[in-house]
C-alpha positions as a printed Julia matrix, in Angstrom:
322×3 Matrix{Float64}:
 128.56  115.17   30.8
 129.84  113.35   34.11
 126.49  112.99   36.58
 127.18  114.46   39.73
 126.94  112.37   43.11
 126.64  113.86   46.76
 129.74  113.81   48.63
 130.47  110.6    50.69
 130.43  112.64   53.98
 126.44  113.77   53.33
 125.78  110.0    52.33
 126.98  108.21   55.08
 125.63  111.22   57.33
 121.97  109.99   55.84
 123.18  106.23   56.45
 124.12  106.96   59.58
 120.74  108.79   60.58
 118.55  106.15   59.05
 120.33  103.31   61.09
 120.22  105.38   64.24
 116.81  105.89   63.82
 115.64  102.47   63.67
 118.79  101.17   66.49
 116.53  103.9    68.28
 112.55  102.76   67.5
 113.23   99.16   67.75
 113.92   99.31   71.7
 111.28  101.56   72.4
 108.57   99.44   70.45
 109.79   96.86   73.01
 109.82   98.72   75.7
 106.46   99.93   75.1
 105.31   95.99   74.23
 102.42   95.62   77.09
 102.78   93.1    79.22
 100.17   90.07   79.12
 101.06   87.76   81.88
  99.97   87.95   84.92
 100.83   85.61   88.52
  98.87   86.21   92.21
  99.09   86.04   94.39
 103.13   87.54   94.74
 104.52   85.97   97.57
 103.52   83.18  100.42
 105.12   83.03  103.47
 104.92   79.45  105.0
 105.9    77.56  107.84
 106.12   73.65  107.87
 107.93   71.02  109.43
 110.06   68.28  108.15
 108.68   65.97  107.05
 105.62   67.32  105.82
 103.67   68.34  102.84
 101.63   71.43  101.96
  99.65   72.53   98.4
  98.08   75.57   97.51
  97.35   77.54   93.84
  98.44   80.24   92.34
  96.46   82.23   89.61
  97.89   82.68   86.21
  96.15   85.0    83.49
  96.35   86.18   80.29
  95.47   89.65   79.71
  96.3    89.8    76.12
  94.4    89.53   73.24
  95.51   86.93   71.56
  95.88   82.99   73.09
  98.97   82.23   74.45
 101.25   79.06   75.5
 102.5    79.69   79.28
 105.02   76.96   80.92
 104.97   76.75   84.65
 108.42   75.52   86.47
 109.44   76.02   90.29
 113.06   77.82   90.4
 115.29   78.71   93.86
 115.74   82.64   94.49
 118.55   84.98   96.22
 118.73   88.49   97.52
 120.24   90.97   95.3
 120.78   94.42   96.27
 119.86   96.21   99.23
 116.35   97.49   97.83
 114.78   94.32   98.22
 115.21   92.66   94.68
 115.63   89.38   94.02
 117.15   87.13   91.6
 116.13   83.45   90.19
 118.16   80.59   90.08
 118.19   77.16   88.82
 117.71   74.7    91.32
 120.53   74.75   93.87
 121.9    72.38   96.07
 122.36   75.03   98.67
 120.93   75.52  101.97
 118.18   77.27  101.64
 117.27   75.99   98.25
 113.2    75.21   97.95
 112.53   74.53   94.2
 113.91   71.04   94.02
 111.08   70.23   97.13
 108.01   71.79   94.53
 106.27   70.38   92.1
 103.84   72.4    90.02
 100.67   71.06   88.04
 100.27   71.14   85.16
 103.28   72.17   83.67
 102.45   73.94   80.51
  98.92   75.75   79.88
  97.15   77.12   77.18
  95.16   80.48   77.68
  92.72   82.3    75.54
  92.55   85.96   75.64
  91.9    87.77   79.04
  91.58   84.3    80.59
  92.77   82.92   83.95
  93.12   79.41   85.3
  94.59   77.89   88.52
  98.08   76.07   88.85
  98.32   74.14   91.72
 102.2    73.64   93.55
 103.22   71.22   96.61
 105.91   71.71   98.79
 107.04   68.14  100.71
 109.85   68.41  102.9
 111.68   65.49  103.72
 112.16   64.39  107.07
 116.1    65.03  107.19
 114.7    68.52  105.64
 117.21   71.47  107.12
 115.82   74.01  109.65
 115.19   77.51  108.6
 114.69   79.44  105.82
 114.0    78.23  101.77
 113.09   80.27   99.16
 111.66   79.41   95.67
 109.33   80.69   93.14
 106.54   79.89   90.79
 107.26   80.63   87.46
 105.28   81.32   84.6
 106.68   82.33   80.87
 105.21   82.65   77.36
 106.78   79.74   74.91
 104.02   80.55   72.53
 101.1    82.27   70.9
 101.0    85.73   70.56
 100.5    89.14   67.68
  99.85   86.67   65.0
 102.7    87.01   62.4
 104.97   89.48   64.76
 107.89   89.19   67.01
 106.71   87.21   70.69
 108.05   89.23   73.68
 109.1    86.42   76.36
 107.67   86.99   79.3
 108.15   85.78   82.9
 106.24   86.3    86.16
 106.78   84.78   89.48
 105.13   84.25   92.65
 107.28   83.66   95.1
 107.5    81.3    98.47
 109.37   82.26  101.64
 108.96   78.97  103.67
 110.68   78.21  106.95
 111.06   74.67  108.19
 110.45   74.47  111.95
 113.33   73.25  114.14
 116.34   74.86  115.45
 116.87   77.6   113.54
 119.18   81.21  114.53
 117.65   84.47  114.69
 120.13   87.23  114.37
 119.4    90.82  112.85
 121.48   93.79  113.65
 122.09   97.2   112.68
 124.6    97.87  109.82
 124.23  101.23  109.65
 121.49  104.11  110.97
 122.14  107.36  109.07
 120.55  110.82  107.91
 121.87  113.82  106.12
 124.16  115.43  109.24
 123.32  118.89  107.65
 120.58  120.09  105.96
 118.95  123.51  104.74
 115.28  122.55  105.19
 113.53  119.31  104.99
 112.21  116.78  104.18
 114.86  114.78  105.83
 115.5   110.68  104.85
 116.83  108.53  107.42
 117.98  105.32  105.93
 118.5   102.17  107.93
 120.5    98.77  106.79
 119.72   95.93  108.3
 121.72   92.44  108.17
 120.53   89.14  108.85
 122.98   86.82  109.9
 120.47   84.18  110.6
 119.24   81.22  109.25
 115.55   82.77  108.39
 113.64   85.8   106.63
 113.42   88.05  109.57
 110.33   91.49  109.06
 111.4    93.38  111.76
 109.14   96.4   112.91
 109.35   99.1   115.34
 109.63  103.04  114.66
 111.87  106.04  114.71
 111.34  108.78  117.15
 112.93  111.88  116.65
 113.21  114.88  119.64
 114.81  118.2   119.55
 116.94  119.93  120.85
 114.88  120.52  124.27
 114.41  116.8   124.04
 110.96  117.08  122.98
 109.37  114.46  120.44
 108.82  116.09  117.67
 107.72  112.97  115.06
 107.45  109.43  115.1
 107.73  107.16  111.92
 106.81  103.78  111.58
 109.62  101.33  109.84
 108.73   99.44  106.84
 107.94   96.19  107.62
 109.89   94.61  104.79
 111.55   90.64  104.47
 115.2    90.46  105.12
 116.65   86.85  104.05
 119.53   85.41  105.44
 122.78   86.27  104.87
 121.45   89.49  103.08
 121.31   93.04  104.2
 118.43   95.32  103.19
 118.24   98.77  103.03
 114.91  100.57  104.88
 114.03  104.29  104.38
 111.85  106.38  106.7
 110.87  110.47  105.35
 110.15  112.57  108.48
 108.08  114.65  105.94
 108.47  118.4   107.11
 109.64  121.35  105.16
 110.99  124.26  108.09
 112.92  122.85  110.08
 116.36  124.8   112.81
 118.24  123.2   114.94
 119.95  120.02  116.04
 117.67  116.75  116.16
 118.07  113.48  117.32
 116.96  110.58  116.0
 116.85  106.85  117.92
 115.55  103.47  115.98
 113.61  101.55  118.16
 112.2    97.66  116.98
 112.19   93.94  117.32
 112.47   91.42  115.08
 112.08   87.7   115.56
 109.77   85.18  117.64
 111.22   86.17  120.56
 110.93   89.97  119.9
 114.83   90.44  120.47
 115.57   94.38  119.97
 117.02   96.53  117.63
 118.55  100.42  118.47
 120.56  103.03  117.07
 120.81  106.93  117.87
 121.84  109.79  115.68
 121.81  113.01  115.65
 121.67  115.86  112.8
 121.16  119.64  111.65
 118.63  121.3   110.34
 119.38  125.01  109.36
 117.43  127.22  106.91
 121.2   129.26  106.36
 120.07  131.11  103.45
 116.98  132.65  105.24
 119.08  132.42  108.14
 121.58  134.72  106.66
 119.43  137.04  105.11
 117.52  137.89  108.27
 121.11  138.38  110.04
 122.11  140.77  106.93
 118.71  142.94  107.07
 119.42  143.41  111.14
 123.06  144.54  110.6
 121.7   146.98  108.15
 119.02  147.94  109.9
 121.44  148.26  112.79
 123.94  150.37  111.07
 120.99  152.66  109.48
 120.01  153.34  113.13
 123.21  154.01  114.48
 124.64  156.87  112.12
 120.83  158.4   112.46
 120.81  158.03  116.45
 121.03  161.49  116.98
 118.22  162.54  114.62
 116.49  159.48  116.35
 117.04  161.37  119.89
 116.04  164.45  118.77
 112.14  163.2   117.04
 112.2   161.2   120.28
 112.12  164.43  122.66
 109.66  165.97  120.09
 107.23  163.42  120.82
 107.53  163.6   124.26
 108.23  166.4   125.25
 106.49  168.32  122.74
 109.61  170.73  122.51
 109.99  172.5   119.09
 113.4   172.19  117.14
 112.82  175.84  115.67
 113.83  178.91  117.35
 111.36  181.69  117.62
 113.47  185.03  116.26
 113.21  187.85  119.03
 110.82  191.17  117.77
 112.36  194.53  117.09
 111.26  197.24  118.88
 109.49  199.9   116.71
């Protein structure tokens, strides 16, 4: 008697589960891997001129439970995207390259659980050192230690330097694009901002947005966020005028400076705001109500002269003589 096997199609169904099971745990155990390095402070912004030299630390900790081998290297760093991301680089010959001016001490490090220590960096600028803006970072990454027996996680953390060398440097910031939703239902309404530096140097500009009605009264002001904008870069800045009921047409005008000189920054726009839903619904209870009262005018007319003039809609029948 022949044994019987499950069809091919219900085996490589289970095959197929069993592998997209585990394609499907593996990444989230790694996602959900905590992290255990840790750099601060994030960022230093430094001026310094050619010529000169200038040290200070950075704290590195491990917040793990286990020891762990950490390697610390200076790298050069761009701007990528509009949000304010950034991404490392080995060291470039470039202009506004800063890592192959750094030197960290020590290099590697060895930290026992939930441990810190300090790793001290210099920055010397030569004296034919270009003007403006350079921008490195402190790095820090596992190369060791760990879950003993399981898989290490490499990590990296950075703190990173925004360093302008004094001298004759260009300043220029302007405004890409000022923008908001040109018609909305209700709020809250975004108003987004890009910025582009076409400088030589980080530029944090800061200023506000004032928006006014259509009477030309202010009705909010909103601070800018005062964020970094590197050269050659463009960053995108968001403001929220944070109100829900909102009719009629707004405008909006960005007003700030940016720059040691405080050189100024504008742009006006103007938008909607109208709740059409309610907006129509009000409209269709009025026609209604409008239509109700016109085919019952005359019944209307007639209650009317009751109540004022107290005159009585029913006819008294005349008596018969006996």
């Amino acid at each position: 008697m022949q044994e019987k096997h499950p069809p091919f199609s219900v085996i490589g169904i289970v095959i197929t589960g069993v592998v997209l099971t585990l394609l499907n745990f593996i990444p989230e155990a790694l996602a959900q891997a905590p992290s255990v390095l840790n750099i601060s402070p994030l960022n230093f912004e430094i001026t310094i001129n050619p010529g000169e030299s200038i040290s200070d630390v950075v704290k590195v900790s491990n917040l793990g439970d286990y020891p762990i081998q950490v390697k610390m290297e200076a790298e050069d760093f761009t701007s990528a995207g509009e949000s304010g991301e950034v991404v490392v680089k080995e060291e470039l010959n470039t202009t506004y390259s800063l890592a192959k001016w750094i030197t960290v001490t020590p290099e590697t490090i060895e930290l026992e659980p939930h441990s810190q220590t300090l790793v001290s960096f210099a920055i010397s600028v030569p004296v034919e050192g270009e003007p403006g803006g350079h921008y490195g970072t402190i790095l820090a990454s596992i190369t060791g230690g760990g879950v003993p027996g399981g898989a290490m996680v490499v990590q990296k953390v950075g703190s990173l330097l925004l360093v302008q060398v004094a001298g004759e440097t260009k300043e220029l910031l302007w405004v890409k694009e000022f923008k908001a939703p040109y018609f909305s239902e209700y709020g809250p309404i975004q108003l987004t901002t890009r910025l582009e530096n076409q400088g030589t140097v980080h530029l944090k500009p800061r200023g506000f947005v004032s928006i006014t009605n259509l009477f030309g009264k202010e009705v909010a002001n909103l601070p800018i966020d005062q964020k970094n904008i590197l050269p050659q870069s463009i960053r995108t800045i968001n403001a929220t005028w944070n109100k829900h009921l909102l009719f009629g047409k707004y405008t909006a005008t960005l007003a700030a400076i940016y720059g040691f000189s405080n050189e100024p920054l504008s742009a006006v726009i103007s938008f909607w705001v109208v709740p059409w839903k309610i907006l129509g619904a009000s409209i269709l209870i009025l026609l209604v109500l409008g239509i109700f009262l016109y085919k019952t005018r005359k019944r209307w007319k007639l209650a009317l002269k009751i109540l004022v003039k107290g005159e009585s809609l029913i006819k008294e029948e005349p008596k018969k003589a006996g």
